[in-house]
C-alpha positions as CSV (number, residue, x, y, z in Angstrom):
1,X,-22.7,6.2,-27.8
2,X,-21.7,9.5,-25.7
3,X,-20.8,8.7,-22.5
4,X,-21.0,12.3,-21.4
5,X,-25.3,11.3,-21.8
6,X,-25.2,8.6,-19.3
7,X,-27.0,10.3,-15.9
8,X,-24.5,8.9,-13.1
9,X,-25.2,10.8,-9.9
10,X,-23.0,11.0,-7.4
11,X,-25.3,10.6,-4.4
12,X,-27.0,7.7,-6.0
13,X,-23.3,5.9,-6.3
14,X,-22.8,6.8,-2.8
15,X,-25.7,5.5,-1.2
16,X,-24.9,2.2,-3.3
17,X,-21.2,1.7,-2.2
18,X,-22.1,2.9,1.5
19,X,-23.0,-1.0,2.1
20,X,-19.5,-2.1,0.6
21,X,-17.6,0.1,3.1
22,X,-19.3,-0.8,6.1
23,X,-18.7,-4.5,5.3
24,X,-15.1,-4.4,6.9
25,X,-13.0,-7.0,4.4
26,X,-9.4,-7.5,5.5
27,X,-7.6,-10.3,4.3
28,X,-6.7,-12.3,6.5
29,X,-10.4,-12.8,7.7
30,X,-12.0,-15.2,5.4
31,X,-15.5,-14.8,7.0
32,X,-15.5,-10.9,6.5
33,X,-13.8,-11.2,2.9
34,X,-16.7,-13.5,2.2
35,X,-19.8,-11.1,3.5
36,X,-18.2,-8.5,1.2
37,X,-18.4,-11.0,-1.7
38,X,-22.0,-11.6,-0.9
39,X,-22.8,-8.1,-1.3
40,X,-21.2,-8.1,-4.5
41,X,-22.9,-10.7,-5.6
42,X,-26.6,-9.3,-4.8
43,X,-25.1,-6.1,-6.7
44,X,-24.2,-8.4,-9.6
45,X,-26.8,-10.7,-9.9
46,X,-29.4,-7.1,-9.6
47,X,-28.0,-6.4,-12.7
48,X,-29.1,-10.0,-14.6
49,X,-25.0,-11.3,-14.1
50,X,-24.5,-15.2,-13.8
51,X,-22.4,-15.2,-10.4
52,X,-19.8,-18.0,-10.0
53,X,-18.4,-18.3,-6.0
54,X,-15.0,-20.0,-7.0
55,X,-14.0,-21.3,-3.5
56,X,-10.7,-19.8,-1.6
57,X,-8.0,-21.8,-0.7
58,X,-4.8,-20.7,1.6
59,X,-6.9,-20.0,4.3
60,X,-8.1,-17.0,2.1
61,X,-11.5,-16.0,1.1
62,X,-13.6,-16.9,-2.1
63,X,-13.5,-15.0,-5.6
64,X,-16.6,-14.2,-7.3
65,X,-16.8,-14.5,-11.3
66,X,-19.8,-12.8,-13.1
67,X,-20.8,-13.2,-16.6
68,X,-23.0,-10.7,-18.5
69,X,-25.6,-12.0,-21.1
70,X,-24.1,-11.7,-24.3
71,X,-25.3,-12.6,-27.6
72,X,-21.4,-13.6,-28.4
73,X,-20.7,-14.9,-25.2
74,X,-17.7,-17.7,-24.8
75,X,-15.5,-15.4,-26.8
76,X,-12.6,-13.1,-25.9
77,X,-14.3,-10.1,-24.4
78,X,-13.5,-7.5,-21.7
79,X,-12.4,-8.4,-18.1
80,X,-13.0,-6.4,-15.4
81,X,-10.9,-7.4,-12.6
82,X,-10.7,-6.3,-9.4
83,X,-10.2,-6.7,-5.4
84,X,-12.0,-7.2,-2.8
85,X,-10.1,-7.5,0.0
86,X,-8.6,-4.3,2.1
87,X,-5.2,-3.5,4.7
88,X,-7.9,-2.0,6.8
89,X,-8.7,-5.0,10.3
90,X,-11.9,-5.3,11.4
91,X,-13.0,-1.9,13.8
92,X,-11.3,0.7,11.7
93,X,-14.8,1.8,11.1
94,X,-14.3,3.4,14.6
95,X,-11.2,5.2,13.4
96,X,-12.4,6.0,9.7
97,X,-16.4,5.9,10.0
98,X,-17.9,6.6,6.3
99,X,-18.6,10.2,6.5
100,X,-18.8,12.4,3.9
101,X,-17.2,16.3,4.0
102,X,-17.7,18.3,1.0
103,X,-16.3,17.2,-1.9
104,X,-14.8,14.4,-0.3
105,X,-16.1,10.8,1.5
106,X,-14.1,8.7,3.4
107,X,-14.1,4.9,5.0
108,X,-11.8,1.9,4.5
109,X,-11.4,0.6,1.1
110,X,-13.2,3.4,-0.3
111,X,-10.1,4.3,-2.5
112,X,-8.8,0.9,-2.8
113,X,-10.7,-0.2,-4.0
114,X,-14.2,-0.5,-3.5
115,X,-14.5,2.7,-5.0
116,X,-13.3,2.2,-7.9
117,X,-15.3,-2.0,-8.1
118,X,-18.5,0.0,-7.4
119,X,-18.5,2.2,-10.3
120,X,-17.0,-0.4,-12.4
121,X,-20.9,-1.9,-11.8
122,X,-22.8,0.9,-12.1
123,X,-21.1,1.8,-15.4
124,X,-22.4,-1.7,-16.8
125,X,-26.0,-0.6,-14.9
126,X,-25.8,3.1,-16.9
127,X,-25.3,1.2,-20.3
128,X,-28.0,-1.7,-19.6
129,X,-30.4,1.1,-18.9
130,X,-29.6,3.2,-21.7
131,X,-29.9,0.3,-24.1
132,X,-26.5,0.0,-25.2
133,X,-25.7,-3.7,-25.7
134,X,-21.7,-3.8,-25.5
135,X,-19.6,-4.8,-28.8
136,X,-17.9,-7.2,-26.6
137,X,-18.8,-9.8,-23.7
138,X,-18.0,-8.7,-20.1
139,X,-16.7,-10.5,-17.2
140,X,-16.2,-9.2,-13.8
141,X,-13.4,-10.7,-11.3
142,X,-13.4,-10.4,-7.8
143,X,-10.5,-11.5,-5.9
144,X,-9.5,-11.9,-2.3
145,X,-6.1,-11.6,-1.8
146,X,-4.3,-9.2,-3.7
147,X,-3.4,-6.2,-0.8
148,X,-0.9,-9.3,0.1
149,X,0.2,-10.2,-3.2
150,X,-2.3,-12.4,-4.3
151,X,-0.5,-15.8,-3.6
152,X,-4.1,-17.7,-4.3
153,X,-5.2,-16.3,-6.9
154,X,-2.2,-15.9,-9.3
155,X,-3.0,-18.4,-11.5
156,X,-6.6,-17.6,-11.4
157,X,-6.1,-14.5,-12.8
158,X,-4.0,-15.2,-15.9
159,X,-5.7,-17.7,-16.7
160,X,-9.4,-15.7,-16.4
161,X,-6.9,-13.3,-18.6
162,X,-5.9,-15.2,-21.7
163,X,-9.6,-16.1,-22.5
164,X,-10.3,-12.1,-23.0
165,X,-9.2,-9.6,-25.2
166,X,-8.9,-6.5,-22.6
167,X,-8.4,-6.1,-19.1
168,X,-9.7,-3.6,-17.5
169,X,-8.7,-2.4,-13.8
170,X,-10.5,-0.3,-11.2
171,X,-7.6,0.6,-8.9
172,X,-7.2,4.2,-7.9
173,X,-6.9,6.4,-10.6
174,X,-3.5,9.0,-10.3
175,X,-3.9,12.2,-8.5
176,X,-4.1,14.1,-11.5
177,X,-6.3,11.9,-13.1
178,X,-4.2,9.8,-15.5
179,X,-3.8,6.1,-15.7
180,X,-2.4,3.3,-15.3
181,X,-0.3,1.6,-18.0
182,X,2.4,-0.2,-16.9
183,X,3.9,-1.1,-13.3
184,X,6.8,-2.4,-11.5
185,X,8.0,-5.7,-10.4
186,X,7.9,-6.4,-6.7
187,X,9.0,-8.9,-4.6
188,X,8.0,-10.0,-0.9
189,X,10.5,-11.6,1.8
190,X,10.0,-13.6,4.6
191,X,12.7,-13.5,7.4
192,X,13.4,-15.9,10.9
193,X,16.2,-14.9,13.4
194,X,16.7,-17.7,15.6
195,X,18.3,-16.6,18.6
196,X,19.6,-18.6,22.2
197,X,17.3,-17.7,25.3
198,X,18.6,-16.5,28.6
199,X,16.8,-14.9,31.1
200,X,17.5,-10.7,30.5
201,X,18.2,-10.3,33.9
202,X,20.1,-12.8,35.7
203,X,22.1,-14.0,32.6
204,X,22.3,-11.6,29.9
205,X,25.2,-12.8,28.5
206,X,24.1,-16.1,27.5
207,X,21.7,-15.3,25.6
208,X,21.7,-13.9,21.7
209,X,19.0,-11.8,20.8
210,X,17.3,-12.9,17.5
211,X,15.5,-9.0,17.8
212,X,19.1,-7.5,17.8
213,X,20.9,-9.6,14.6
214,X,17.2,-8.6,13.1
215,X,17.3,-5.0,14.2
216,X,21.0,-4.9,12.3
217,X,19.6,-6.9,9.3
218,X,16.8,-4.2,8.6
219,X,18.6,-0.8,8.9
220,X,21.4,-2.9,6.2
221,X,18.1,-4.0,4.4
222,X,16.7,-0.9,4.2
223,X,20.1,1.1,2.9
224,X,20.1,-1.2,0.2
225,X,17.8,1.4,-1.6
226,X,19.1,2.9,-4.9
227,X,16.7,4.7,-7.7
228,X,16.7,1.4,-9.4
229,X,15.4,-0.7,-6.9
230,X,14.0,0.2,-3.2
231,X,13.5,-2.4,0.0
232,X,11.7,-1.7,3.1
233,X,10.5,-3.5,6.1
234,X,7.0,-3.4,7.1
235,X,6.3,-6.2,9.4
236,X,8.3,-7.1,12.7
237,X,7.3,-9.7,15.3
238,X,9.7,-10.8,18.1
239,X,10.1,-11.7,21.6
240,X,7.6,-13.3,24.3
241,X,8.9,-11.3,28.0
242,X,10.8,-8.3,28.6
243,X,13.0,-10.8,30.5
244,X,13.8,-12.6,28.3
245,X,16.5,-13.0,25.7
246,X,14.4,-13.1,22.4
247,X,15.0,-16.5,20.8
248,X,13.0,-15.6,17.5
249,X,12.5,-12.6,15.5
250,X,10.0,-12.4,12.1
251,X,9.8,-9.8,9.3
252,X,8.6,-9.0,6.3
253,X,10.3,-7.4,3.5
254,X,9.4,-5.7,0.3
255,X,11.7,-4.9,-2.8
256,X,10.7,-2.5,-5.6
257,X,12.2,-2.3,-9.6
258,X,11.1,-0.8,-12.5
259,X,12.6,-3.1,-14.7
260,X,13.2,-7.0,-13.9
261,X,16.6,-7.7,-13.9
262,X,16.6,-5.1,-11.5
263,X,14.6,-6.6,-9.1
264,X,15.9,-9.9,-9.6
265,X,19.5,-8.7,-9.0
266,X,17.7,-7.4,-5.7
267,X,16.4,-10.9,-4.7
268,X,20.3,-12.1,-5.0
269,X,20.7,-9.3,-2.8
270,X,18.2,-10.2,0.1
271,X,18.5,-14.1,0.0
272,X,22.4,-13.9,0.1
273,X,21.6,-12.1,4.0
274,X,20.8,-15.8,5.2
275,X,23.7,-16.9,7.3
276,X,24.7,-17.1,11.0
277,X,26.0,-13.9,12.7
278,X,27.1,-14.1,16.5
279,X,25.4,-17.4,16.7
280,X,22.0,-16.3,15.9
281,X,20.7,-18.2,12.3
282,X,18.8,-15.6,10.2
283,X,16.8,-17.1,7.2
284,X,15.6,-15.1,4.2
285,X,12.9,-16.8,2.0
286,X,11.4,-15.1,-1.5
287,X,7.9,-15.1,-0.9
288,X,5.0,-13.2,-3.5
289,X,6.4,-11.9,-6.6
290,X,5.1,-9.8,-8.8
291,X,5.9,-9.2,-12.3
292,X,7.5,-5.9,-14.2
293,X,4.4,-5.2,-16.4
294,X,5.5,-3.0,-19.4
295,X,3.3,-1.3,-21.9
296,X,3.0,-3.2,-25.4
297,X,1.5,-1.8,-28.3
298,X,-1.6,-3.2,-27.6
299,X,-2.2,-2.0,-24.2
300,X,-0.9,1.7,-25.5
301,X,-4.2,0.9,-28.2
302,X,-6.3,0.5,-25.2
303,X,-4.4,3.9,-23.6
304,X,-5.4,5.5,-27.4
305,X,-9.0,4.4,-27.6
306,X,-9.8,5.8,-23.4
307,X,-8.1,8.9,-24.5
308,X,-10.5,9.6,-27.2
309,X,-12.9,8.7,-24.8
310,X,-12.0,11.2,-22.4
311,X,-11.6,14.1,-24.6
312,X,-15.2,13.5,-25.3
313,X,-15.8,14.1,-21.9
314,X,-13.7,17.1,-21.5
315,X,-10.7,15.6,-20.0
316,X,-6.7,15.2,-21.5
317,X,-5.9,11.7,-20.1
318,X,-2.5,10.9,-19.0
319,X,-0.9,8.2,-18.5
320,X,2.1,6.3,-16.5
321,X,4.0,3.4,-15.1
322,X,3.2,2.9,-11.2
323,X,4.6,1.6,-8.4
324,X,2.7,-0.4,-6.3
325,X,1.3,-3.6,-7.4
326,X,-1.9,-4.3,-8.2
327,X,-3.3,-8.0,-10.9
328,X,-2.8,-5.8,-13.8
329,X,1.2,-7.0,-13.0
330,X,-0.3,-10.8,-14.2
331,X,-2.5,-9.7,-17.3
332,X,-0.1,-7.2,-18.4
333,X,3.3,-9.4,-17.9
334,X,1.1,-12.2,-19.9
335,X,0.2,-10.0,-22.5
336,X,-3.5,-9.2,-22.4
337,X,-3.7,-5.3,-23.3
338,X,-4.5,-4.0,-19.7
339,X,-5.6,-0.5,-18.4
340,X,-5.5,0.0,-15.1
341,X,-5.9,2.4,-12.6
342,X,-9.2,3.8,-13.9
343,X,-10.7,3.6,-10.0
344,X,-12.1,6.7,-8.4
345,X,-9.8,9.8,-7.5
346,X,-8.7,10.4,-4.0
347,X,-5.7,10.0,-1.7
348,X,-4.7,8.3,1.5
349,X,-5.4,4.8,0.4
350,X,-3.5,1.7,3.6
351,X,-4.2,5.4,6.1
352,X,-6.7,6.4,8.1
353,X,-7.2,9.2,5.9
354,X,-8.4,7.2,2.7
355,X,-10.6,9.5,0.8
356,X,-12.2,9.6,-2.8
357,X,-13.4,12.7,-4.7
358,X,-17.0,11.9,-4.8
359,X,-17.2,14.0,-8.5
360,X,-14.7,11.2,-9.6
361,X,-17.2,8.5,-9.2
362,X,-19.1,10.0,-12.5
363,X,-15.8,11.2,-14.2
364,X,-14.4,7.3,-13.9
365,X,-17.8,6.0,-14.1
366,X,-18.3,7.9,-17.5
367,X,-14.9,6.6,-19.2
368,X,-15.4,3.3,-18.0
369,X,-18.6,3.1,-19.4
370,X,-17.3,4.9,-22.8
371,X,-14.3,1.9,-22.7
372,X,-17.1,-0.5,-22.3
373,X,-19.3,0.5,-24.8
374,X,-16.6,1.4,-27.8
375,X,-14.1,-2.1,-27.2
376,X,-14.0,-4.1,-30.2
């Protein structure tokens, strides 16, 4: 089967993942994460799947599970798995309207990673059409939660994982098109100040600000950094009146490692910061982690076969470790040969600037198709 063949058009694939874009999905809103499933379902289901709705729990949305008619159906086959769910809240639309300018469309999600779920589908479309029954049975995963770790669906994943041979993952590709085959460990922190009100103005000094002993706690977080292992902030609630002492201050942290013992040496790091300072209680909790995921032999098999699928098509595929973490942490660190990262091109993915390179939609869509078609 050459992939090169198969007649993807760009504007076609636009006017199909339009919809998907302008169906806002963040989240933490289980209504709009499950409209956005809906669609995908139609999507599916147009294309003869067997959709599953697998129902959400965590006060986070459903997952949707398709199934592909296949004469060997039951066995280990290919997963596709992807998300669903975007950073983007409901109105961005009014901020990032889907618009497309030259070589380049933009909207919320379009990058990551609607983008890359959408051609995903229309690469199983492009082979139905063309006749090509796959060697293998394919699966498609759509999750709800994984822009905020994907507490609910952890053990959903790997287990979906360790019934298939091959996962394959849609996330943004790399800017110079490469992809994805390993990534680093993460690990998410929940942190409470708890403080002693007083009114700011008539009694400052009774009070202890919780937002001060957490103000402290994140610049020491923060210079924790080293090239082994990074840790940033990126959520802070605190206080109720300006005249008021705050009594409680929230964050959330975020630690980064390429290697595990790394990052684990990082968690000692951030959970030993709970204590009292100046009578104000700070607790540090571990919350999401991810795993390191680190190439085997058989995902670099999986790397191997897309790059001879890729040089059919004109292109010298790369390939790298990532940071950022996307499911491919689960089904790698469980060892399922994974590929990720073969989503659309583009930059600006969590901005206001997300972009794809509309060409990319029939590049991808091409060597997804290929991986599809030539997976034994």
């Amino acid at each position: 089967m050459n992939a090169h063949k198969l007649p993807f058009a760009a504007d076609t694939m636009l006017a199909g993942l339009k919809p998907w874009i302008e169906c806002e999905s963040p989240t933490f809103d289980v209504g709009a994460v499950n409209r956005m499933m809906s669609l995908a379902v139609r999507d599916l289901a147009a294309l003869g799947a067997s959709c599953e709705a697998i129902p959400g729990r965590m006060n986070l949305g459903d997952c949707v599970r398709a199934n592909f008619p296949h004469a060997r159906a039951g066995e280990p086959g290919i997963l596709v798995l992807g998300h669903l769910d975007t950073v983007h809240p409901i109105g961005t639309l009014e901020k990032l309207p889907w618009r497309r300018d030259g070589s380049r469309c933009y909207g919320p999600g379009i990058l990551d990673m609607k983008g890359g779920n959408f051609l995903a589908l229309e690469a199983v479309r492009q082979l139905a059409r063309a006749g090509v029954q796959t060697p293998l049975p394919v699966t498609i995963l759509f999750t709800s939660d994984e822009e905020i770790g994907s507490p609910s669906t952890r053990e959903l994943i790997e287990a979906e994982a360790v019934k298939h041979r091959y996962v394959l993952v849609p996330e943004p590709g790399r800017e110079n098109g490469g992809v994805v085959t390993g990534r680093y460990a993460i690990a998410r922190f929940n942190m409470e100040a708890i403080g002693r009100p007083s009114h700011a103005g008539a009694s400052l000094a009774e009070g202890r600000s919780a937002i001060r002993t957490m103000a402290r706690t994140i610049l020491e977080i923060e210079e924790m950094t080293t090239e082994s292992c990074t840790f940033s902030v990126g959520v802070v609630h605190g206080g109720t009146w300006v005249n008021c002492v705050p009594k409680v201050c929230q964050a959330e942290a975020l630690s980064m490692a390429k290697r595990q013992h790394d990052l684990d040496r990082g968690v000692e790091r951030m959970l030993a910061l709970s204590g009292t300072y100046d009578d104000v209680h700070l607790e540090v909790a571990r919350g999401v982690t991810r795993p390191v995921w680190e190439p085997d032999r058989a995902t670099m098999r999986l790397f191997e076969t897309a790059r001879g699928i890729a040089r059919g098509l004109g292109i010298e595929l790369t390939h790298h470790s990532a940071g950022g973490g996307s499911d491919g942490n689960f089904t790698g660190a469980v060892g399922i040969a994974t590929l990720d990262g073969l989503g659309a091109i583009g930059k600006g993915y969590h901005t206001l600037e997300e972009y794809i390179e509309v060409d990319s939609l029939v590049t991808r869509g091409r060597l997804f198709a290929g991986l599809l078609a030539e997976l034994r």
